[in-house]
C-alpha positions as CSV (number, residue, x, y, z in Angstrom):
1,X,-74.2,64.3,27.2
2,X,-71.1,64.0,29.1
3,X,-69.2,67.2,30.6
4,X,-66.2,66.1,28.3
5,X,-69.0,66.4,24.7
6,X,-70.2,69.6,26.4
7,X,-66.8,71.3,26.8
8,X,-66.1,69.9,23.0
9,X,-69.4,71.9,21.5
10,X,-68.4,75.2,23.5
11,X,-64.7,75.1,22.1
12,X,-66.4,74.0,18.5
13,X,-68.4,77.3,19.1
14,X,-65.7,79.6,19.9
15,X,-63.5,77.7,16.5
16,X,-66.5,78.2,14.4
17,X,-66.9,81.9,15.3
18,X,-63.7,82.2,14.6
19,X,-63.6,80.8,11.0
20,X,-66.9,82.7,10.4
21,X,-65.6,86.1,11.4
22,X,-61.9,85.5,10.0
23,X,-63.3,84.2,6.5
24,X,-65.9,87.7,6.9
25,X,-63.3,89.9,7.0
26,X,-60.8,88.7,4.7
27,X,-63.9,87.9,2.3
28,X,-64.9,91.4,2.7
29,X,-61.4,92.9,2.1
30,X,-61.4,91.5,-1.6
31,X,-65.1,91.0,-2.3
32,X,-65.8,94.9,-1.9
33,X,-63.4,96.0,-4.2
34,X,-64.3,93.3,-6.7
35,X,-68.5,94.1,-6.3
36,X,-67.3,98.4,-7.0
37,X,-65.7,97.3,-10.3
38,X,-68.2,94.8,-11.0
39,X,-71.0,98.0,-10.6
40,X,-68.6,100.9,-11.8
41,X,-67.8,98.8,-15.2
42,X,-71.1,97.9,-15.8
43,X,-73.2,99.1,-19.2
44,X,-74.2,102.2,-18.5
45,X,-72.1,103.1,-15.2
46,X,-69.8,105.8,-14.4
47,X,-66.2,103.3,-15.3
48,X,-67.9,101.3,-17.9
49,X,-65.4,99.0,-19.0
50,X,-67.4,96.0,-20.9
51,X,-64.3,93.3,-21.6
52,X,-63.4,94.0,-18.0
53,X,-66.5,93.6,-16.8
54,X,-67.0,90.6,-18.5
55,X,-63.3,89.1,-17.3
56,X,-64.8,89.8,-13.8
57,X,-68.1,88.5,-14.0
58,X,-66.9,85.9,-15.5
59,X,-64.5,84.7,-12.5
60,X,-67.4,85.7,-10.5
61,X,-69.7,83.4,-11.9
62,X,-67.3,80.3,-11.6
63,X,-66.6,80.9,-8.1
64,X,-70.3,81.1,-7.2
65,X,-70.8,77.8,-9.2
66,X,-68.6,75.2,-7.5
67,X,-70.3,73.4,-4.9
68,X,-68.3,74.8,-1.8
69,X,-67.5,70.6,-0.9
70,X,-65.6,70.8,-4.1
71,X,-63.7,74.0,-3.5
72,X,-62.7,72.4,-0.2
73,X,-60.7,69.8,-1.9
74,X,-59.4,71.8,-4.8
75,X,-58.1,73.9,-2.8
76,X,-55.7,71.6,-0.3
77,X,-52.8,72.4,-2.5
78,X,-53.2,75.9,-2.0
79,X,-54.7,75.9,1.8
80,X,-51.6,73.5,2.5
81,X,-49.2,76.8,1.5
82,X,-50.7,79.5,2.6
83,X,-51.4,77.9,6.3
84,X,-48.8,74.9,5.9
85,X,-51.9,72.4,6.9
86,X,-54.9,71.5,5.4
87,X,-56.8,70.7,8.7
88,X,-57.8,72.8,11.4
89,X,-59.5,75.8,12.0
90,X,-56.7,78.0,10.8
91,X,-56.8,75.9,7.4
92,X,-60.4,76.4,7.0
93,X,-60.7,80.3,7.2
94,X,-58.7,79.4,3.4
95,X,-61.5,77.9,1.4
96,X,-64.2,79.5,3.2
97,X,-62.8,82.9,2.1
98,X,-62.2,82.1,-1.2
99,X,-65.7,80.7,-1.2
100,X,-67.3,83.6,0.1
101,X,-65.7,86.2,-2.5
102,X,-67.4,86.0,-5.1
103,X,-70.9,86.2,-3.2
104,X,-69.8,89.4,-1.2
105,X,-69.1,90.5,-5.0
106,X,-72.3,90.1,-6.3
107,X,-74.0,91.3,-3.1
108,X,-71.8,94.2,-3.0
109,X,-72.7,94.6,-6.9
110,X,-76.4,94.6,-6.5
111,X,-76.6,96.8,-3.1
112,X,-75.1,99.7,-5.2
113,X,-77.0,98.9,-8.4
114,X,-79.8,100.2,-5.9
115,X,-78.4,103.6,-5.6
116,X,-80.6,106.2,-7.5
117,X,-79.2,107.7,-10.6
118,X,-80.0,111.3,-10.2
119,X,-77.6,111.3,-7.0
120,X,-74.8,109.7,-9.2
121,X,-75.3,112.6,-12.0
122,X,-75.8,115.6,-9.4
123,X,-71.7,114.6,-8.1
124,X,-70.8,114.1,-11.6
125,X,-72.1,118.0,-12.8
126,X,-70.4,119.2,-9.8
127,X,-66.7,117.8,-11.6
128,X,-66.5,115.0,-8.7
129,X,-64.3,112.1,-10.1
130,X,-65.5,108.4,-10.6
131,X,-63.5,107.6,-7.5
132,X,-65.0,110.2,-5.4
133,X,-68.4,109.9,-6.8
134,X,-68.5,105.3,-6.0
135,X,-66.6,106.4,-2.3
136,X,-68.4,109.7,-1.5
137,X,-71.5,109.2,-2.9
138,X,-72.9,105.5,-4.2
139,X,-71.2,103.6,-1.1
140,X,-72.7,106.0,1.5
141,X,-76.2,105.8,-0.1
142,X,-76.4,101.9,-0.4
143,X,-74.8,101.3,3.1
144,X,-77.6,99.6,4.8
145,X,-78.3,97.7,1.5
146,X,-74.5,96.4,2.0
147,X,-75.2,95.7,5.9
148,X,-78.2,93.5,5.1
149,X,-75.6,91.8,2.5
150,X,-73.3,91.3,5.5
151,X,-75.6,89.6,6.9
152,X,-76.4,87.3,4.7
153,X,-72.8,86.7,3.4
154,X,-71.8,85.8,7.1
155,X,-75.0,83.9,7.8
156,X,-73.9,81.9,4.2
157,X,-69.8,81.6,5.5
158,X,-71.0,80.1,9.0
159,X,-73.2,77.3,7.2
160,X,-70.0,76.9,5.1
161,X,-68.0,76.1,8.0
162,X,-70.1,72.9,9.3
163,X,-69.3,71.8,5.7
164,X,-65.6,71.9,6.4
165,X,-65.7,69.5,9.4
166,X,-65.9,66.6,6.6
167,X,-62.1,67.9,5.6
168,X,-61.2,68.2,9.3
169,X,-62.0,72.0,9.2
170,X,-62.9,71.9,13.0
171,X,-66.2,73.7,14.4
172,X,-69.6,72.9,15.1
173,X,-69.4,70.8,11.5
174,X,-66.7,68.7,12.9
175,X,-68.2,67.9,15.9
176,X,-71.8,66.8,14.7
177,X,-69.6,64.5,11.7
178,X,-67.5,62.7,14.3
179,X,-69.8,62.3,17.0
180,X,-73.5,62.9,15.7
181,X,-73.1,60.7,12.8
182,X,-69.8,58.7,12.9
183,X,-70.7,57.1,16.5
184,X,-74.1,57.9,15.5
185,X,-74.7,59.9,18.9
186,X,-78.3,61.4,17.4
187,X,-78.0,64.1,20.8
188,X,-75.3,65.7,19.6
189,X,-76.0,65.9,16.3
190,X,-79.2,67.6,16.9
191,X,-77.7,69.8,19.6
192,X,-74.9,71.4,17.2
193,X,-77.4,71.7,14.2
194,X,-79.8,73.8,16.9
195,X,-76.6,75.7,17.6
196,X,-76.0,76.6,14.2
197,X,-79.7,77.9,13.4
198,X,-79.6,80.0,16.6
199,X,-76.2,81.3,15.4
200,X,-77.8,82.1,11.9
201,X,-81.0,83.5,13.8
202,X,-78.7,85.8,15.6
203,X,-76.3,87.3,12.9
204,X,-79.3,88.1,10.5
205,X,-81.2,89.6,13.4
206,X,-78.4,92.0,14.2
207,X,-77.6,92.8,10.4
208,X,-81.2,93.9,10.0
209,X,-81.7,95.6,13.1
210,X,-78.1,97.8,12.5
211,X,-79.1,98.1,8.9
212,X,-82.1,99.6,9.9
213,X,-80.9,102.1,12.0
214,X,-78.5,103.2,10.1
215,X,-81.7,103.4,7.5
216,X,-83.3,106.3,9.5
């Protein structure tokens, strides 16, 4: 490979780590919420709320449905206004986000489902209020539940982002579609898809490691 396709994969390293932690964070920031009132409105929970829990489970379930190549296009329009392009790394933080919402809902959702019951009714006799109980209690106990879900959500969002490159998305994806199989250069195909499964290696190591510890 030349020193001009080598400086190309590090910056598609350093745009897809940034797309992958961008699209965590901003996942995270609406997922949570959305996985607490998917688990407090459940049957049988401490906010149970049926009709709203089936309204959100049921926007839940559509959003994990859609092929994430599909949500990439539906969403140009809305990519296009929120970023004013629909190309670029920038651009792609968009749909990978909105992808990645409803899985950190359902993560979130079944990390807290694994909370023990007994802790949930000992806050409850002692006149704690649903809100306190979920951030005082349930979150704390399922915490390295939700870091291995971390994990696994950012592990998912960085295998998303090779899929934007066929959008223009930028990243690792965009580099193995224009060079690896457009000019059919089989080297750097290889080397950006080794990349990737070392960068996946990595992130789930780390989540279970930390998870883990903060286990003990």
């Amino acid at each position: 490979m030349t020193d001009y396709i080598v400086e190309t994969i590090r910056t598609g390293i350093f745009e897809t780590l940034e797309m992958t932690l961008f699209s965590s964070f901003f996942a995270y920031l609406f997922g949570l919420p959305l996985g607490v009132l998917l688990y407090a409105t459940s049957k049988g929970r401490i906010m149970e709320n049926r009709p709203l829990n089936f309204v959100i489970g049921l926007i839940v379930n559509i959003g994990r449905s859609l092929p994430f190549l599909i949500l990439l296009v539906l969403l140009i329009p809305f990519t296009r206004f929120v970023t004013g392009s629909s190309i670029g790394t920038t651009a792609s933080i968009v749909p990978l986000t909105v992808g990645a919402i409803p899985i950190v809902a359902r993560l979130v959702e079944s990390s807290l489902s694994e909370v023990q019951p007994g802790i949930i009714e000992a806050a409850v006799s002692m006149g704690a209020s649903p809100l306190y109980v979920i951030l005082h209690f349930v979150i704390p106990e399922a915490t390295p539940s939700l870091l291995l879900g971390g994990a696994i959500n950012i592990a998912t969002i960085l295998g998303y982002s090779a899929m934007a490159g066929v959008i223009g998305g930028g990243g690792l994806g965009a580099i193995a579609l224009q060079y690896g199989y457009y000019r059919y250069q089989k080297d750097v195909l290889w080397t950006t898809v080794a990349i990737l499964v070392i960068m996946v290696m990595v992130i789930q190591g780390v989540g279970n490691r930390i998870a883990a510890k903060v286990r003990k």
